[in-house]
Each structure stands twice: as structure tokens, then as C-alpha cells.
C-alpha positions in Angstrom: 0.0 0.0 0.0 1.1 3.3 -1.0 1.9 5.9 1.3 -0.7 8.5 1.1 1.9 11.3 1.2 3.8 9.9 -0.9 0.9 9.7 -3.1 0.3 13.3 -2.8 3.8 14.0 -3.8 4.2 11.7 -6.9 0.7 14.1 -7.9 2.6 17.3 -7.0 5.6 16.1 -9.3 3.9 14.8 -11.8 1.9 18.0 -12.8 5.5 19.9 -13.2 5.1 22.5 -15.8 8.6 21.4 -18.3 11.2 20.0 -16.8 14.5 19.6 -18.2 14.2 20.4 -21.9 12.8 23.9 -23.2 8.9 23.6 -25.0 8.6 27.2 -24.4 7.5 27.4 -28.1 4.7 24.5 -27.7 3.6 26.4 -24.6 3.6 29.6 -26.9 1.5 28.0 -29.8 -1.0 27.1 -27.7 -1.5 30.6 -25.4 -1.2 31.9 -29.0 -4.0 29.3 -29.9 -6.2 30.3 -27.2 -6.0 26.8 -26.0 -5.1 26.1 -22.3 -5.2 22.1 -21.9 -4.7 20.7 -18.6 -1.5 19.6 -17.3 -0.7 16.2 -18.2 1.0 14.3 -15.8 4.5 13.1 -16.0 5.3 9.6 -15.0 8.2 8.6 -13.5 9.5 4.5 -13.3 12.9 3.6 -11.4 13.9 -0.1 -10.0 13.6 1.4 -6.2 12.1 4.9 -4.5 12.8 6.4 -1.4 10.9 9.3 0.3 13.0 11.0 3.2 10.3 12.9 4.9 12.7 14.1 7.3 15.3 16.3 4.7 12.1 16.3 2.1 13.9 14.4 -0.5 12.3 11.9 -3.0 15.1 9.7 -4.5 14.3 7.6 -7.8 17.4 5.0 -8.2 18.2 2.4 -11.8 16.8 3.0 -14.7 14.7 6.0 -13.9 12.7 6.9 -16.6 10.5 9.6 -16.9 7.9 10.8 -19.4 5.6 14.2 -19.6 3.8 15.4 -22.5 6.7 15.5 -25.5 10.2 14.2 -23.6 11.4 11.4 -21.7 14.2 11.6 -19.4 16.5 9.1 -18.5 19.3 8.5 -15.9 20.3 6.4 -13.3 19.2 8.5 -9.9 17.0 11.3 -9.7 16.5 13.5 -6.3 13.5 15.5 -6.2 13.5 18.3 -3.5 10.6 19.5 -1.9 9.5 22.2 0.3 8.4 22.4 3.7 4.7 23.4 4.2 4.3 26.5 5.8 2.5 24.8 8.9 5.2 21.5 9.8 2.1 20.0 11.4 0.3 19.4 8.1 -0.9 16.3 6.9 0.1 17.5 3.7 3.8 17.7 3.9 3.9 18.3 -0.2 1.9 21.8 0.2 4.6 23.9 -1.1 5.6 22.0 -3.7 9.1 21.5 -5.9 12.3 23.3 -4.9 14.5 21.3 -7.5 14.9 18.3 -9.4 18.4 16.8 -9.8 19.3 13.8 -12.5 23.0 12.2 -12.5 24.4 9.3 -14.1 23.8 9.2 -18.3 21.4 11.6 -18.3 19.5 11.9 -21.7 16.4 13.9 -22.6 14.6 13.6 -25.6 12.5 15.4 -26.6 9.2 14.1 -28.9 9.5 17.4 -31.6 13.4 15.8 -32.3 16.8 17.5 -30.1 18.2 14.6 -27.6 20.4 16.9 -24.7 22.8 15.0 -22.7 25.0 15.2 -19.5 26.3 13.9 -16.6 23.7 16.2 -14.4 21.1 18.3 -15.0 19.5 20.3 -12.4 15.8 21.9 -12.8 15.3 25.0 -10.3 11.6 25.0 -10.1 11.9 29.1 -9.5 13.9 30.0 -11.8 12.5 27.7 -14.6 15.7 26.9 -15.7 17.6 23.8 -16.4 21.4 23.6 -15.6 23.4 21.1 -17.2 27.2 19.7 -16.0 29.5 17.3 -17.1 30.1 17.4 -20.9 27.0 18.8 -21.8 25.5 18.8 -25.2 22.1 19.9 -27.1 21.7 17.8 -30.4 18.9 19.0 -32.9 19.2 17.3 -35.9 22.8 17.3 -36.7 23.5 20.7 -35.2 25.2 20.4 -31.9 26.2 22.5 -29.3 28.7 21.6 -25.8 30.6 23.5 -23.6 31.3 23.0 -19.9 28.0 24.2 -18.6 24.9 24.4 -20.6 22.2 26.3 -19.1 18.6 26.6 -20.5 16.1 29.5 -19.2 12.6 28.0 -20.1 10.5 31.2 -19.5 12.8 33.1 -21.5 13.2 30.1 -24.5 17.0 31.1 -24.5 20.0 29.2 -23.5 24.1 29.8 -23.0 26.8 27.9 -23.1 29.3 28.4 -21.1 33.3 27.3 -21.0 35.4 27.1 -17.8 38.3 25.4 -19.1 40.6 25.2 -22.2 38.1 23.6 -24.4 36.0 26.8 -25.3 32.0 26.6 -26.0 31.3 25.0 -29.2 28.5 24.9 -31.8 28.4 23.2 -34.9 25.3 24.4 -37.4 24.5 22.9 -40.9 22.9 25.3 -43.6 19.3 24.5 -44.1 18.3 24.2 -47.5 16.2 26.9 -48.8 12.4 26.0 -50.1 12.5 26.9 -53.6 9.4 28.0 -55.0 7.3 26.5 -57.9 6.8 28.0 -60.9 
């Protein structure tokens, strides 16, 4: 039997508004659209899960997988960090919600519109809307690439930067598009 606060965490979490991958612009079309669907939920599957009530951290270990609307993440261990509720006597020790979401270990997200990123972390600040990623980072989408040492992707904003700390400097490599020739 599931424990009921963990239940209402695994609800809190899985109603996360895009995490780990920018789809600012499918969140764009559809205000632009007019149409405001409900959250979907995002599903996440590991071999064991822990919840640590006590420092309020939910950790998902092997083979975590997990799925929301258009990307999939996978990696080995995944630590979500929650926030206390304002009154520590509530049942409802998930009130407040996400601080951060940190994935290590062969972290891959993919997203369903094409463009894989990788690294050996990624961190999701809830607050920020942003998504950090470490350890030989790179953004794929179709065969342009970008890497650097620290790869950092502001959701809200639906920019990134790239940043280099050592002698390898940020790189991106960017094929010409072919241009759509009209018909006569």
C-alpha cells in the first residue's frame, strides 16, 4: 500500500510545468491558440524509490525513466527536492511544492518534436524555470550540436548559454538549411 503522502507528492511532481528540456515554443503556440489544456502528468518509473520525509527528498534510483507530454528523461538516480509546508504540522507535507529536481548518471532527454540533450547532471530549479546542465553537456537537434562545460537553459525566456570554464572553449556546430524553392 502506497503511502498516502507519498501519493500526494508523486501528484505534485507529476503536474510539473517542463522540466529539463525547453517547450517554451509548444507552450507559446498554444497561449497563441487560445487553447489552455490541462496539465498532463509526468510519470516517472525507477527499480527502487525512497521518500526521506525528514530532509524532504524523494530519490528515484536504476533506470529511472521519466515521461511528460513531448520528452522522456533518462538517468540512473533522480533527487527531487521539496519544500516544507508553511505549517510542519500538516498532513500534507507536499503543500509547497518543488524546490528542484536533480538527475545524474547518463542523463538523456529527448525530446518528442526531435533534439536529444545529454549530461552527466542536469538540475531543474523550479523558481527560476531553468535547467542547468554539467559534465560534458550537449544539445543535439538534428545534426547541429552545441557543448561547452555548462549548458544552461532559461525556459521562461526560450533562451540558453553555453558556457566554457576550461581550455576547451564553447562550441556549436550548425549545418545550412536548405532553402524551399518555389514552384513556378
Amino acid at each position: 500500500m502506497i503511502n498516502p503522502k507519498v501519493f500526494c507528492f508523486l501528484v505534485l511532481c507529476l503536474v510539473l510545468p517542463g522540466f529539463v528540456f525547453p517547450i517554451a515554443s509548444h507552450a507559446a503556440a498554444e497561449q497563441s491558440s487560445g487553447k489552455t489544456a490541462a496539465p498532463k502528468p509526468i510519470v516517472i518509473k525507477s527499480k527502487t524509490l525512497e521518500v526521506d520525509n525528514q530532509k524532504r527528498i524523494v530519490t528515484f534510483t536504476g533506470e529511472v525513466n521519466a515521461k511528460k507530454d513531448d520528452f522522456v528523461v533518462d538517468c540512473q538516480k533522480m533527487l527531487v527536492y521539496y519544500r516544507p509546508s508553511p505549517d510542519e504540522g500538516s498532513k500534507d507535507a507536499f503543500s509547497q511544492g518543488i524546490d528542484r529536481i536533480v538527475a545524474t548518471g547518463q542523463v538523456r532527454v529527448t525530446r518528442e518534436e526531435g533534439g536529444v540533450a545529454t549530461a552527466d547532471k542536469a538540475v531543474y530549479f523550479q523558481d527560476d524555470d531553468k535547467i542547468v546542465l554539467t559534465g560534458h553537456p550537449s544539445v543535439q537537434q538534428g545534426k547541429d550540436l552545441v557543448r561547452g562545460d555548462r549548458i544552461t537553459i532559461f525556459l521562461k525566456e526560450n533562451r540558453s548559454t553555453v558556457e566554457s570554464t576550461g581550455k576547451e572553449r564553447a562550441q556549436a556546430i550548425i549545418f545550412p538549411k536548405k532553402r524551399k524553392t518555389e514552384a513556378p
